[in-house]
N, C-alpha and C positions, 0 to 999 in steps of 0.2 A: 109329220109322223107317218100318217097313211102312203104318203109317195114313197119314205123309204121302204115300208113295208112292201110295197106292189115292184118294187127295184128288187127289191129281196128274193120275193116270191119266182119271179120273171128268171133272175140269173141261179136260182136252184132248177130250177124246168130247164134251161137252155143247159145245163151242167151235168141233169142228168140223162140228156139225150146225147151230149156229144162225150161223156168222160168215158161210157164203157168201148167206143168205139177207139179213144185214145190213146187207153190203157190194152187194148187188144193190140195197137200198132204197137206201142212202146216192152211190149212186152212185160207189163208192169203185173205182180202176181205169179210173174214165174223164173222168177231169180232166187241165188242160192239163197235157203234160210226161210224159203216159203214152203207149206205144207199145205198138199193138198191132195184128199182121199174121198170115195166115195162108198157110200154109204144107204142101203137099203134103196138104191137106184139114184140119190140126188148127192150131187157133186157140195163140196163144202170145200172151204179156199179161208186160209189163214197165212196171210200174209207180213209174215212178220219181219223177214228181213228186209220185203218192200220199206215197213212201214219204217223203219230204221235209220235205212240210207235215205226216207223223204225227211225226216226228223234230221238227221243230220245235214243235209241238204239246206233244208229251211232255218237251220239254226247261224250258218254260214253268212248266209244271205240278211239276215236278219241282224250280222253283228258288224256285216258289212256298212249297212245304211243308217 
C-alpha cells in the first residue's frame, strides 16, 4: 500500500512540473469556448471548451479498449 502511495505521490510531482509546460506547447486553454479575463491584476483561466473536447476525447478512447 505504502509503495503505491510513493508511486502516486512521485507521478503527481513529475505531472505537475511537466503538464504546464505541455499545455503551453499544445496550446491547451486557449481554444474556442475557453474564457479567460483578468481581474484586479491576476489572470483567471476557465477552461471549458478544453475541458469538453478532453471529455470527449477520453470518452472515445475509452469505449475504444
Amino acid at each position: 500500500m505504502l509503495k503505491w502511495l510513493i508511486v502516486l505521490l512521485i507521478t503527481v510531482f513529475v505531472a505537475g512540473i511537466f503538464l504546464p509546460r505541455l499545455a503551453a506547447l499544445l496550446r491547451i486553454g486557449r481554444w474556442p469556448g475557453d474564457i479567460s479575463f483578468r481581474f484586479r491584476g491576476r489572470q483567471y483561466n476557465f477552461p471549458f471548451g478544453t475541458t469538453v473536447l478532453l471529455s470527449l476525447l477520453a470518452t472515445l478512447l475509452f469505449r475504444l479498449i
